[in-house]
N, CA, C, O and CB atoms as a CASP TS submission, in Angstrom:
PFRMAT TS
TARGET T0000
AUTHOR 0000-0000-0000
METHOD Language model
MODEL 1
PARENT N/A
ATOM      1  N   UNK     1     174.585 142.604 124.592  1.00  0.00           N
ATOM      2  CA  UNK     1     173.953 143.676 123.834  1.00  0.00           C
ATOM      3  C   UNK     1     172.489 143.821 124.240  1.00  0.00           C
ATOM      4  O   UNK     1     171.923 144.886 124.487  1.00  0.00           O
ATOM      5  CB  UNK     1     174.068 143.410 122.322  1.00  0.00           C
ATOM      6  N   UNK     2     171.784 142.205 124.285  1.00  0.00           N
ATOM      7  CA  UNK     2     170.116 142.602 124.931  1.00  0.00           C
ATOM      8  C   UNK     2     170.080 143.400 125.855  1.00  0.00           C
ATOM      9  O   UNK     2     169.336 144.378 125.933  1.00  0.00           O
ATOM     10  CB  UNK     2     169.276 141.512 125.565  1.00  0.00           C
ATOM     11  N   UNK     3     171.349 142.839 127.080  1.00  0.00           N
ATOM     12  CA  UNK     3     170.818 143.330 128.329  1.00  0.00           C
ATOM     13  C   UNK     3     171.033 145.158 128.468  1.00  0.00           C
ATOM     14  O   UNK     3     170.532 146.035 129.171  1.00  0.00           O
ATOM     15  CB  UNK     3     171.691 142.421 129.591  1.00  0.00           C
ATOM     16  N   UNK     4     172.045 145.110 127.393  1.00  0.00           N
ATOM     17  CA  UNK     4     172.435 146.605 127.402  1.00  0.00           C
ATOM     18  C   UNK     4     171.187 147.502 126.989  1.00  0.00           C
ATOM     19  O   UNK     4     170.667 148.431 127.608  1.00  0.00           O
ATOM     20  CB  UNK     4     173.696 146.881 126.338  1.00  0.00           C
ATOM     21  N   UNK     5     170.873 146.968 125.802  1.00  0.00           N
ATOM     22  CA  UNK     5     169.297 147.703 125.179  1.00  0.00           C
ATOM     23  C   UNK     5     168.204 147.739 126.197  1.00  0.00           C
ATOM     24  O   UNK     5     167.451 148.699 126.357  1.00  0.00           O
ATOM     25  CB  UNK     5     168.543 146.768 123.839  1.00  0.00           C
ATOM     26  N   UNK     6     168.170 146.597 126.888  1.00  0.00           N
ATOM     27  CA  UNK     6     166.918 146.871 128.244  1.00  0.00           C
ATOM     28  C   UNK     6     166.579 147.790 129.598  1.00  0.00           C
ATOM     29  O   UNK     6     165.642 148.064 130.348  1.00  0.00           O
ATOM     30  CB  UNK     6     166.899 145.810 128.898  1.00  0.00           C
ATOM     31  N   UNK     7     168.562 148.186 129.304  1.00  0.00           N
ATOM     32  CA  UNK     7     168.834 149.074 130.337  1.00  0.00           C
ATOM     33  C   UNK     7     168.443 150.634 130.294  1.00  0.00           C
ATOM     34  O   UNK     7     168.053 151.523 131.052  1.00  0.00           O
ATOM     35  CB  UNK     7     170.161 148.963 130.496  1.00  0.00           C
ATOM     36  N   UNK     8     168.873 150.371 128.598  1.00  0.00           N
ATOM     37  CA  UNK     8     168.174 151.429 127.711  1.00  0.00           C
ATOM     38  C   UNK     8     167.080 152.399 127.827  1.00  0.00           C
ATOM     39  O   UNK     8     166.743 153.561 128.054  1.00  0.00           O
ATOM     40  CB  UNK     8     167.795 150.892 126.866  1.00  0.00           C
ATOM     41  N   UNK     9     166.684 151.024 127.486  1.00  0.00           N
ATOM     42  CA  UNK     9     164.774 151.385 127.339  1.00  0.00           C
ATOM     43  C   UNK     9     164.275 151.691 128.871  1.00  0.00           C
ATOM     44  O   UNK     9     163.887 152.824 129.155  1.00  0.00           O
ATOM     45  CB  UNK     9     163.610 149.676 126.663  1.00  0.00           C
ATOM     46  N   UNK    10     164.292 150.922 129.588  1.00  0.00           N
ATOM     47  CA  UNK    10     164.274 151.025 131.142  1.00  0.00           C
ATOM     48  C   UNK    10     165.124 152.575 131.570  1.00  0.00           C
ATOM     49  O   UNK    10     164.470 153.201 132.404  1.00  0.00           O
ATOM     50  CB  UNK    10     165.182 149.472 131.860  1.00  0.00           C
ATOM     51  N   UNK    11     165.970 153.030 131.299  1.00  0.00           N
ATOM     52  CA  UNK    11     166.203 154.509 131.614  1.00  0.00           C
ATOM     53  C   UNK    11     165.035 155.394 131.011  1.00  0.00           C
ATOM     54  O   UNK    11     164.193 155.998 131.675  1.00  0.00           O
ATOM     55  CB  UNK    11     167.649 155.002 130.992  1.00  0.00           C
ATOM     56  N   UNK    12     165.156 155.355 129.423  1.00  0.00           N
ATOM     57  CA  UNK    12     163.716 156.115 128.800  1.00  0.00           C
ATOM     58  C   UNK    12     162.467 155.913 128.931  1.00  0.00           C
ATOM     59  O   UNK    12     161.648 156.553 128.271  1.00  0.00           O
ATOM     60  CB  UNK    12     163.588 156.094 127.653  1.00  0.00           C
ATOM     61  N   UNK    13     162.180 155.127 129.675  1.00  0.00           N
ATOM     62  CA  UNK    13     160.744 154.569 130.402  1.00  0.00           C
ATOM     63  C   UNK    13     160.850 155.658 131.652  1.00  0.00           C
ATOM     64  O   UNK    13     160.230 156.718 131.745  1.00  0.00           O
ATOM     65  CB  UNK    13     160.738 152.573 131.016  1.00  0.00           C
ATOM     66  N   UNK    14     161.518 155.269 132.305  1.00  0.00           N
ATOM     67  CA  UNK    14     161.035 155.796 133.646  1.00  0.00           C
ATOM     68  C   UNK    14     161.100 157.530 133.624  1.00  0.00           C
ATOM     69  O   UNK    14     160.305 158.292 134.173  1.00  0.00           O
ATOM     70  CB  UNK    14     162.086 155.114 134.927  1.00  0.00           C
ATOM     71  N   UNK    15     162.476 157.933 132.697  1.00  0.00           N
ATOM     72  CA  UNK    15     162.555 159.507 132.299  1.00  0.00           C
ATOM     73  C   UNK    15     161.413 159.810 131.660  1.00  0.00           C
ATOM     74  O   UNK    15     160.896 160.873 132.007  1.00  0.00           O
ATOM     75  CB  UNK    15     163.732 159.943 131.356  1.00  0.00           C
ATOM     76  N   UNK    16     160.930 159.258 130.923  1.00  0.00           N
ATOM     77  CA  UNK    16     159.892 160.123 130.007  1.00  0.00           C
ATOM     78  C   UNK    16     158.228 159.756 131.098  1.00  0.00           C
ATOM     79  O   UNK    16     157.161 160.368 131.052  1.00  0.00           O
ATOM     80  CB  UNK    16     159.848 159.266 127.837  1.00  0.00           C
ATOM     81  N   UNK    17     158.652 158.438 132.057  1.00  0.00           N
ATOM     82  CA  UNK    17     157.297 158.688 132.665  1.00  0.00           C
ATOM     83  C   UNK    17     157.488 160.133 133.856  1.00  0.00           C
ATOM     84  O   UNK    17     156.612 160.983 134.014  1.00  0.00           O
ATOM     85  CB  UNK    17     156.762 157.040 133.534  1.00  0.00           C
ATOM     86  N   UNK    18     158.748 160.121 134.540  1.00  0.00           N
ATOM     87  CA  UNK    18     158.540 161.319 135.409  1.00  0.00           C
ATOM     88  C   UNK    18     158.743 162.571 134.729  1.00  0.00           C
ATOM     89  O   UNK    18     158.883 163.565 135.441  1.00  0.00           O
ATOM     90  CB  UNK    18     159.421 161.302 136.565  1.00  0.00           C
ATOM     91  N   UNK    19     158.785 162.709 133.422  1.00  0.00           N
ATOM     92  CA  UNK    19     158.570 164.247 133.043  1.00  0.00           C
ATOM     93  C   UNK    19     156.866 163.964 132.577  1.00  0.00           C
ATOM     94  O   UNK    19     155.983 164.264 133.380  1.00  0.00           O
ATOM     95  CB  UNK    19     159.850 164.956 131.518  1.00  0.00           C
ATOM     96  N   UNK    20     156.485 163.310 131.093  1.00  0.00           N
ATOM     97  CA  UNK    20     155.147 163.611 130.965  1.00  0.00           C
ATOM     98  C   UNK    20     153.603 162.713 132.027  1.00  0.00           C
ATOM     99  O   UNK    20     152.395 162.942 132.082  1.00  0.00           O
ATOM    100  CB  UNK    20     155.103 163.325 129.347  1.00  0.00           C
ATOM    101  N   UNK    21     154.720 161.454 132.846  1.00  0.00           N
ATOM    102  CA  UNK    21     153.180 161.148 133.622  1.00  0.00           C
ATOM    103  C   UNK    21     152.946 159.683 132.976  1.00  0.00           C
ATOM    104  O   UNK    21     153.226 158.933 132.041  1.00  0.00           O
ATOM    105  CB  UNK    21     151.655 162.451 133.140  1.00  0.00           C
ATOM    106  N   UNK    22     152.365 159.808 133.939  1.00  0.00           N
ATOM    107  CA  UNK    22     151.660 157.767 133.287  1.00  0.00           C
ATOM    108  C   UNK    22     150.869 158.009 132.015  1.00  0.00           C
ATOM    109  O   UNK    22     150.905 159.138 131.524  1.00  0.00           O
ATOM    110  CB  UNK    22     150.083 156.699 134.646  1.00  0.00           C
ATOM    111  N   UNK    23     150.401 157.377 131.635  1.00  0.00           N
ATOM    112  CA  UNK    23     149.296 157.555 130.349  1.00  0.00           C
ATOM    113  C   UNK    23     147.980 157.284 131.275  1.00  0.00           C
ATOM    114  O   UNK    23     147.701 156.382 132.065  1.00  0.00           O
ATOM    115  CB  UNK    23     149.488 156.221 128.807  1.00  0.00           C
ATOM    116  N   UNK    24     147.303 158.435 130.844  1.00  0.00           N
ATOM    117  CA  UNK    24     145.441 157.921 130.909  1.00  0.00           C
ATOM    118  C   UNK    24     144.919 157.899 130.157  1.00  0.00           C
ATOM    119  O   UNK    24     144.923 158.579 129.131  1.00  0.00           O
ATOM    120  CB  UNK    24     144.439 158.475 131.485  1.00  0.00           C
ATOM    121  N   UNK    25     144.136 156.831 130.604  1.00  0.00           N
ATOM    122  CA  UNK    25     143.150 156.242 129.762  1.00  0.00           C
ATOM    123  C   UNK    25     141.453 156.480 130.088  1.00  0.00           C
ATOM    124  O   UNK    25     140.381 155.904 129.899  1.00  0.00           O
ATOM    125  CB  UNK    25     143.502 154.760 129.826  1.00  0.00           C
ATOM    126  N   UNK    26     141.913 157.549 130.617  1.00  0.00           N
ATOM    127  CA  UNK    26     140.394 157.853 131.064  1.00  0.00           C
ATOM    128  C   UNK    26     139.450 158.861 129.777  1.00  0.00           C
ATOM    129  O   UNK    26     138.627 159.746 130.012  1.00  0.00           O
ATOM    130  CB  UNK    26     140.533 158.867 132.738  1.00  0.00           C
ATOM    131  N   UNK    27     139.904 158.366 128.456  1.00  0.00           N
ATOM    132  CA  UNK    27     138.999 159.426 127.622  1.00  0.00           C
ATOM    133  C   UNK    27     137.290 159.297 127.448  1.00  0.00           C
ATOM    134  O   UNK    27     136.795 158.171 127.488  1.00  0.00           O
ATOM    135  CB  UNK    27     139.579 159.361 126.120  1.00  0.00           C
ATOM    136  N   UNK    28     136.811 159.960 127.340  1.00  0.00           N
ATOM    137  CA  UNK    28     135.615 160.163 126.670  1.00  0.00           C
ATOM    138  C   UNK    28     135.092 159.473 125.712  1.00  0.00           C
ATOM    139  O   UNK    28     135.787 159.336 124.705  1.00  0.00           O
ATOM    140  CB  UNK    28     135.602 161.116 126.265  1.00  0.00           C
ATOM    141  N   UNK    29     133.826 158.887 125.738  1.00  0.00           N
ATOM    142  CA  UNK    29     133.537 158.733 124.319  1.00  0.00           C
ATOM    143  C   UNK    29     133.367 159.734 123.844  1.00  0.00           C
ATOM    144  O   UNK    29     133.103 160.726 124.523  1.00  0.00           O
ATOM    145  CB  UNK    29     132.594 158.043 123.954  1.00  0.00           C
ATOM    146  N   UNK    30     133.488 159.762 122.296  1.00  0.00           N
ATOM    147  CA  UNK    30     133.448 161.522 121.489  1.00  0.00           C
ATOM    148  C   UNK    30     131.843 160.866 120.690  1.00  0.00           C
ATOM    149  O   UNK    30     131.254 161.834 120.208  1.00  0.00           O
ATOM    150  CB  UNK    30     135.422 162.139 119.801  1.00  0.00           C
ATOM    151  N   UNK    31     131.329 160.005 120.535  1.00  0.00           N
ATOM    152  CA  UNK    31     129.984 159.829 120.044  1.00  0.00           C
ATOM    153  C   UNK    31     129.660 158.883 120.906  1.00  0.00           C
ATOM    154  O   UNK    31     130.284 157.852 121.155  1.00  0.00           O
ATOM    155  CB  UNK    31     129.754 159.472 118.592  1.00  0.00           C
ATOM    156  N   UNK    32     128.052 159.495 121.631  1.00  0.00           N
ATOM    157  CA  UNK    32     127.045 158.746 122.295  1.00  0.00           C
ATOM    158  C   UNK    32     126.744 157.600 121.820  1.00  0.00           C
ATOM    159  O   UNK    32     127.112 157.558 120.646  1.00  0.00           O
ATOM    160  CB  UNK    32     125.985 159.335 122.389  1.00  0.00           C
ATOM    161  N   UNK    33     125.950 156.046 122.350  1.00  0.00           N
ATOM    162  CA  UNK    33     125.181 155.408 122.245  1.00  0.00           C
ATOM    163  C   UNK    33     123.909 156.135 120.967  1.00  0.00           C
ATOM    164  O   UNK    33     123.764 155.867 119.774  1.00  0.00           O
ATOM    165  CB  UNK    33     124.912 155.149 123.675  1.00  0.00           C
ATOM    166  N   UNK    34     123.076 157.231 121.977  1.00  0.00           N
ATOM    167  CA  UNK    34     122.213 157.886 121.307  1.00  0.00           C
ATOM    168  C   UNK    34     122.328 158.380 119.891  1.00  0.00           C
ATOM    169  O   UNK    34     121.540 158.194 118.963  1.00  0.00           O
ATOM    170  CB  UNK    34     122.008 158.748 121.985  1.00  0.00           C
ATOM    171  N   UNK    35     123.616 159.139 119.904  1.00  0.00           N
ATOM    172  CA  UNK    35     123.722 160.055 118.810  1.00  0.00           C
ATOM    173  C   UNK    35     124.201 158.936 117.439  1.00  0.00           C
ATOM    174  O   UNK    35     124.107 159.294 116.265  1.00  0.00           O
ATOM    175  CB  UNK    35     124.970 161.401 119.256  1.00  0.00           C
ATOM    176  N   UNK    36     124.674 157.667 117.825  1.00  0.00           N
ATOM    177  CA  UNK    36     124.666 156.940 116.841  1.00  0.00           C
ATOM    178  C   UNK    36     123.165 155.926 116.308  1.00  0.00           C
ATOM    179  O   UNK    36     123.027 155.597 115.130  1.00  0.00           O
ATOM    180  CB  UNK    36     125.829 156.216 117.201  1.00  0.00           C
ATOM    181  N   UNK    37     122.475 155.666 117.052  1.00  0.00           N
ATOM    182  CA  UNK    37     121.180 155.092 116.656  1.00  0.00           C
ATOM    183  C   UNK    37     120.195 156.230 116.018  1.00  0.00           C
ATOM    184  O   UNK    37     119.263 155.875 115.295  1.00  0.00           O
ATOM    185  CB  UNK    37     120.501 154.406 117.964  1.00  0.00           C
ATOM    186  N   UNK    38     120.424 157.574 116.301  1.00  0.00           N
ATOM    187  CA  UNK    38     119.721 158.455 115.212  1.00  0.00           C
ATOM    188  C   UNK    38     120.499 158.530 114.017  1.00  0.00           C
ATOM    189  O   UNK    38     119.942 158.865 112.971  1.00  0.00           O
ATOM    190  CB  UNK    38     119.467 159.898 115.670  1.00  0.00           C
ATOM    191  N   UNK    39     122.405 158.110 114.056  1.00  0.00           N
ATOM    192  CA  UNK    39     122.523 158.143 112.487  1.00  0.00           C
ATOM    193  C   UNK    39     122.010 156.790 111.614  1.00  0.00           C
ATOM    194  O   UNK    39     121.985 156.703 110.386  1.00  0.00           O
ATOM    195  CB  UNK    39     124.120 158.364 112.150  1.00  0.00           C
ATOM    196  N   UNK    40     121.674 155.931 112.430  1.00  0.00           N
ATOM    197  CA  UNK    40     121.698 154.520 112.152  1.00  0.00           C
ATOM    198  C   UNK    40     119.898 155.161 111.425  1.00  0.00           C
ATOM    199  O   UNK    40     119.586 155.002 110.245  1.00  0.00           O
ATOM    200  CB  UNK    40     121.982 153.070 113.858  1.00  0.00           C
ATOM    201  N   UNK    41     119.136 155.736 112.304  1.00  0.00           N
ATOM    202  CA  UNK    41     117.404 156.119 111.523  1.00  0.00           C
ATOM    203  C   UNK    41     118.255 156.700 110.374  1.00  0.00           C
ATOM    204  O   UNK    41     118.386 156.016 109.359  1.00  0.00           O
ATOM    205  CB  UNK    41     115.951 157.569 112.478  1.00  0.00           C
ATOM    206  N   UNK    42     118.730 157.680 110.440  1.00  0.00           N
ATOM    207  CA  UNK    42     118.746 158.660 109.271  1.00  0.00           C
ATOM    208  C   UNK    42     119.120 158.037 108.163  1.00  0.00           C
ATOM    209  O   UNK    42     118.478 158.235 107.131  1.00  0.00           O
ATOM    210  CB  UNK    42     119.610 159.798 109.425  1.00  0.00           C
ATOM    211  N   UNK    43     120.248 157.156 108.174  1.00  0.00           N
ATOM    212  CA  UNK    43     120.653 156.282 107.165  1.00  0.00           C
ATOM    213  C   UNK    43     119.766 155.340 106.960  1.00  0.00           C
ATOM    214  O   UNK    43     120.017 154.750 105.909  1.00  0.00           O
ATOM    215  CB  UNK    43     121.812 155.725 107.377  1.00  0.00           C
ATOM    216  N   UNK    44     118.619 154.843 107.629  1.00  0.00           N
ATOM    217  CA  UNK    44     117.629 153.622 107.143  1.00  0.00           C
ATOM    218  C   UNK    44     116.917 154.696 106.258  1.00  0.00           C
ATOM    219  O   UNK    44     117.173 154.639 105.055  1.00  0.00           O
ATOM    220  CB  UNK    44     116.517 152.656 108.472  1.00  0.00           C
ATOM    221  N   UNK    45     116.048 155.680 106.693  1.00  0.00           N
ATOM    222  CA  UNK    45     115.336 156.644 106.132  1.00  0.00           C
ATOM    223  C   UNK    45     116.204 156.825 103.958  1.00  0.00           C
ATOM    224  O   UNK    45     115.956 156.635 102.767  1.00  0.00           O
ATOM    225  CB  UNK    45     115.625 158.279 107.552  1.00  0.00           C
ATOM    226  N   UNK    46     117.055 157.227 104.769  1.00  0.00           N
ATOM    227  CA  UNK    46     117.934 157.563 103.358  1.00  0.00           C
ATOM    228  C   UNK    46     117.771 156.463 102.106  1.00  0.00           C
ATOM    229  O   UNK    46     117.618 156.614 100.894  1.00  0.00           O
ATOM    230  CB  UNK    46     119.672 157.573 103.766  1.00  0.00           C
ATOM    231  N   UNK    47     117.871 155.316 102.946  1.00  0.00           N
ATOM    232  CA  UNK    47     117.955 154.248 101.902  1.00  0.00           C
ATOM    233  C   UNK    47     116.973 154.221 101.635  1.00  0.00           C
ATOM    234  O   UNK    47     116.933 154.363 100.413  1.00  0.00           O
ATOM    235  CB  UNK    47     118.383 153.046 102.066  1.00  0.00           C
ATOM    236  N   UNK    48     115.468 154.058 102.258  1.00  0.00           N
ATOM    237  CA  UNK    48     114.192 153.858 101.890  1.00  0.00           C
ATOM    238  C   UNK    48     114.120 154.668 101.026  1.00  0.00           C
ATOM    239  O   UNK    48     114.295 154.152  99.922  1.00  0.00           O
ATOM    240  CB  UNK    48     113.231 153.934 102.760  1.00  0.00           C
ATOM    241  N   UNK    49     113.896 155.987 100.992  1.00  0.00           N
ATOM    242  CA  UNK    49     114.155 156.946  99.626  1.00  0.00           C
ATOM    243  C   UNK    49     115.040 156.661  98.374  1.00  0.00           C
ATOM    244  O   UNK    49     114.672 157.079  97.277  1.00  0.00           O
ATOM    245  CB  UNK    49     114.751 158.160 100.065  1.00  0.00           C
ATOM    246  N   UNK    50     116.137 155.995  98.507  1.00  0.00           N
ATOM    247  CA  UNK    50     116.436 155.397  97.472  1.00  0.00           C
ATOM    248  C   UNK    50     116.597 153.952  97.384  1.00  0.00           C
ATOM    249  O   UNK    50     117.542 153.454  96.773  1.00  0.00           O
ATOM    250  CB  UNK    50     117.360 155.920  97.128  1.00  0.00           C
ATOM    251  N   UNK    51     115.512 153.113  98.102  1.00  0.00           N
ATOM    252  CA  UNK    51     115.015 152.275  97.365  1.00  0.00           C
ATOM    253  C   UNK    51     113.672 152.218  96.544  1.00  0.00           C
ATOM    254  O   UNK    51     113.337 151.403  95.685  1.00  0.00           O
ATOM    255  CB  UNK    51     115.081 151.492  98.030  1.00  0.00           C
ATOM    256  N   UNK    52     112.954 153.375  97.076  1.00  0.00           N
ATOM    257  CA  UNK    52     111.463 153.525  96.560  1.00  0.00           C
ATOM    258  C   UNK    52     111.585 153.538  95.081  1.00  0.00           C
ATOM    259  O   UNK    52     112.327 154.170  94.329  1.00  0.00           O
ATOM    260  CB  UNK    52     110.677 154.925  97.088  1.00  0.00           C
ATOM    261  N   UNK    53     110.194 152.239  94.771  1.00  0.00           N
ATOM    262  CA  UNK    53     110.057 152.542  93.115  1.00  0.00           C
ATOM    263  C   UNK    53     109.207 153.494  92.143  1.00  0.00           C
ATOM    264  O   UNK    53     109.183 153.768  90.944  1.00  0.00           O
ATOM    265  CB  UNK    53     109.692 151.456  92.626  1.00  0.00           C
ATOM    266  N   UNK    54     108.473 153.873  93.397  1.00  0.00           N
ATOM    267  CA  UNK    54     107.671 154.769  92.418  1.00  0.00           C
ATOM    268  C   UNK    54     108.280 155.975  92.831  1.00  0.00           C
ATOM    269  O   UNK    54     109.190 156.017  93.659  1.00  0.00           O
ATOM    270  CB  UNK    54     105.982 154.779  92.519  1.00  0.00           C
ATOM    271  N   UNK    55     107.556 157.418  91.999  1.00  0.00           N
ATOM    272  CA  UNK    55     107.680 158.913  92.298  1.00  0.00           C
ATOM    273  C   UNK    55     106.933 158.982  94.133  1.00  0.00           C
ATOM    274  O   UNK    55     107.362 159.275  95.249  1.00  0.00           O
ATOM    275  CB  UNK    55     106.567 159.988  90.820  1.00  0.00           C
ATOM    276  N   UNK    56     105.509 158.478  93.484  1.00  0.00           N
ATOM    277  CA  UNK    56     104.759 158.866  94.852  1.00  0.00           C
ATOM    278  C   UNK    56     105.073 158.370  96.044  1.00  0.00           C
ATOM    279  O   UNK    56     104.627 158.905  97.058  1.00  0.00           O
ATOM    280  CB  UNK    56     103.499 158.583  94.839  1.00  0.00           C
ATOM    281  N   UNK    57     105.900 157.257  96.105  1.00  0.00           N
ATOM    282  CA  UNK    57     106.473 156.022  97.261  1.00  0.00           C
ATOM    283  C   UNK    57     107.370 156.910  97.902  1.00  0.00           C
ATOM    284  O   UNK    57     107.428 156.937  99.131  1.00  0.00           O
ATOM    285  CB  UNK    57     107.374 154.450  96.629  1.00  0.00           C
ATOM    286  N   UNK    58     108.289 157.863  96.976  1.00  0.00           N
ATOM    287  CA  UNK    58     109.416 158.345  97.115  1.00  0.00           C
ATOM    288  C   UNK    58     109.284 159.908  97.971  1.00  0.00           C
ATOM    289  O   UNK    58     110.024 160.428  98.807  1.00  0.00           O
ATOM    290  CB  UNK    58     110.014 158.348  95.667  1.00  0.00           C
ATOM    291  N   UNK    59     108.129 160.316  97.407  1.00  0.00           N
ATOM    292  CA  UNK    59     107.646 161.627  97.794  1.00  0.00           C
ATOM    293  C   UNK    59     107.391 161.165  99.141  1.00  0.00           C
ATOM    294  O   UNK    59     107.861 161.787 100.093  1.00  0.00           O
ATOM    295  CB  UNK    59     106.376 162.301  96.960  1.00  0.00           C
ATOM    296  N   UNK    60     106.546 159.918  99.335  1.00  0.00           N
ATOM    297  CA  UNK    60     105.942 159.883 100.705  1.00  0.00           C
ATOM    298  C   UNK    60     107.373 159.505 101.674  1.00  0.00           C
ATOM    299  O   UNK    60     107.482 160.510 102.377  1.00  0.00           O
ATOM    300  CB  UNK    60     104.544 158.584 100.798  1.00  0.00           C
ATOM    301  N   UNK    61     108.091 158.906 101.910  1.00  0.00           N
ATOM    302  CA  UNK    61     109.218 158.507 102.700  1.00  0.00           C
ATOM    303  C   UNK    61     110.137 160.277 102.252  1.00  0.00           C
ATOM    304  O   UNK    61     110.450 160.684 103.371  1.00  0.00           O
ATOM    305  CB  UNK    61     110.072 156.607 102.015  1.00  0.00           C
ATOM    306  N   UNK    62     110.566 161.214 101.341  1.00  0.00           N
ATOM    307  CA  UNK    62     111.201 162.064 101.750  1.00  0.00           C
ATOM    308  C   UNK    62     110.393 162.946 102.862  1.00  0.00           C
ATOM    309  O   UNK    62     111.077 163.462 103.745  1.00  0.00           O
ATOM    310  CB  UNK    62     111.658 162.675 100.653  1.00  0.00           C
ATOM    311  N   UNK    63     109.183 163.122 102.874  1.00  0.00           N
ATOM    312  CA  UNK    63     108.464 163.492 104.213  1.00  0.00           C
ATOM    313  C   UNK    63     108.491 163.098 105.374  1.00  0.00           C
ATOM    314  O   UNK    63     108.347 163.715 106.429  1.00  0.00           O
ATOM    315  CB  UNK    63     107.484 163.407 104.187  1.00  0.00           C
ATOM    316  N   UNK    64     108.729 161.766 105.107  1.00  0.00           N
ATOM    317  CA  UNK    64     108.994 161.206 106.856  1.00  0.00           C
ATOM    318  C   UNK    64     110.333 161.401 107.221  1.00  0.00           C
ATOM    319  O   UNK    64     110.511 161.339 108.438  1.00  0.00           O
ATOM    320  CB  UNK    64     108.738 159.475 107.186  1.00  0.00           C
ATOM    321  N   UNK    65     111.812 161.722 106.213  1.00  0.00           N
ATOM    322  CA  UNK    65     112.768 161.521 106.120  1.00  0.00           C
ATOM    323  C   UNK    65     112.939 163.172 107.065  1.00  0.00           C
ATOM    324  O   UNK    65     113.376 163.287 108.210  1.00  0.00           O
ATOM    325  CB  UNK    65     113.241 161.050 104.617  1.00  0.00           C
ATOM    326  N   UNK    66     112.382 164.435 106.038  1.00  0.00           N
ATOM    327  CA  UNK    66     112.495 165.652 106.749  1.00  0.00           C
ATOM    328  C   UNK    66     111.194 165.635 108.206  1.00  0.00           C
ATOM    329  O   UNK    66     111.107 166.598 108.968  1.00  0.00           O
ATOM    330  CB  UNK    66     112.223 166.987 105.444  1.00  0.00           C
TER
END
């Protein structure tokens, strides 16, 4: 029965590689290095604003934030 199932799979291996193709693995990253260390500021920024204890602490960091 194994060897029968291997024969199996081994037919649908090789059929489904010569209709759709080997698999690549050549994708993209979809987010930069870059574009994640500015969310990494934006989120420090964010928190500083809500860790600030005063009004005026708070006022001053949403300015640096925008």
């Amino acid at each position: 029965m194994e060897d029968n199932w291997k024969g199996i799979k081994e037919a649908l291996t090789s059929t489904c590689q010569e209709v759709l193709g080997r698999k690549k693995h050549h994708h993209k990253e979809w987010i930069s290095i870059e574009t994640l260390d500015r969310i990494k500021e934006r989120k420090n920024k964010k928190a500083a604003i809500n860790n600030s204890r005063t009004r005026a602490e708070e006022v001053q960091v949403q300015a640096e934030y925008i």
